[in-house]
N, C-alpha and C positions, 0 to 999 in steps of 0.2 A: 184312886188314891193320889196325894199330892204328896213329894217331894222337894226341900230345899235344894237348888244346887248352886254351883259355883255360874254368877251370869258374866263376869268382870272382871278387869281387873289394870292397874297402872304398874307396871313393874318397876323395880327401882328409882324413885327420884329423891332428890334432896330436900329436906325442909329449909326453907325461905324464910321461916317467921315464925313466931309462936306467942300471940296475944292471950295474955291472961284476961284481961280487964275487956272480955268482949262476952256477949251471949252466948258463945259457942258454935261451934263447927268445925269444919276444913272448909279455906279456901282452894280454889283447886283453878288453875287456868285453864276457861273455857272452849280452847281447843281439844286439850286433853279430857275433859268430859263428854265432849261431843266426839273421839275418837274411839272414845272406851267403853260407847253404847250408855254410857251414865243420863244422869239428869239429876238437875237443881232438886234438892230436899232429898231425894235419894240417901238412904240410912246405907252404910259404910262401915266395913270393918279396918281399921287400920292396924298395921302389924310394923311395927319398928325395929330393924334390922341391927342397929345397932343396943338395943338394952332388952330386946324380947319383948316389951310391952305391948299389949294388944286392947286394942279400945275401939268404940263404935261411937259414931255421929251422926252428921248429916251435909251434903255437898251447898255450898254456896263457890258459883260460877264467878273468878276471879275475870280480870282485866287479859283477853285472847293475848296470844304471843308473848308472854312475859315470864313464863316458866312457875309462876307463883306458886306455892304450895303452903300452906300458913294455916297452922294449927291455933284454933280459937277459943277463949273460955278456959275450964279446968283440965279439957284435952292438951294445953299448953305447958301443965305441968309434967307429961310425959315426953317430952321431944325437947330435945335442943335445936337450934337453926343447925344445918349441916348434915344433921341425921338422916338416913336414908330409910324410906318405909313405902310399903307396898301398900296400894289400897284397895280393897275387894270388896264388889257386890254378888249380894245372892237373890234368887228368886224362886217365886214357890210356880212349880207345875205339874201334870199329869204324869205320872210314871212314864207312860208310854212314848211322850213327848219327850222326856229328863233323856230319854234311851239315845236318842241322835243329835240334841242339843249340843252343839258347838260354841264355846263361849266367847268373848270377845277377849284378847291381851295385847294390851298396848305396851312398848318399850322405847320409854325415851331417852333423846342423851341421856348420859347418867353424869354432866354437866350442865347441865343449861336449864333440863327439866322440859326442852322444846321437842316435836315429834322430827323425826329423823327423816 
């Protein structure tokens, strides 16, 4: 039997940006993707610390070192710049496997949005 579980996750950072007038996604700085076990296209739950909003996308790997976080398309109407939200991936595996699975948590400044 397979279960979803928790594989990820970005703790705390800031929104940088919020493009309406774009196809959509989260940009997300490419260090911190490569930190937090993610990858480009990976679908994403984002959870917005300041209003409770919780909404799902998909990762585009922003410009390394820049702290970027930039919420795209109509996800942009949920988030202000400044706002702080968590972003978490899940994945499906074997029960027996789910049982010792250790998931990946990354916490960055909770300024800068850079890996500490």
């Amino acid at each position: 039997m397979l279960v979803e579980v928790f594989k990820s996750k970005i703790h705390r950072v800031k929104v940088t940006g919020a493009e309406l007038d774009y196809i959509g996604s989260i940009t997300i700085d490419s260090d911190l993707v490569d930190a937090a076990n993610m990858v480009e296209g990976e679908k994403v739950q984002i959870v917005n610390v300041n209003n409770g909003e919780r909404i799902e996308t998909y990762i585009i790997k922003g410009k390394a070192g820049t702290g970027e976080i930039t919420l795209n398309g109509p996800a942009a109407r949920k988030v202000q710049k400044g706002d702080v939200i968590i972003i978490i991936t899940y994945t499906w595996m074997e029960m027996e496997a789910a049982k010792n699975f250790k998931p990946t948590v990354i916490f960055p400044n909770t300024e800068t949005n850079l890996l500490q």
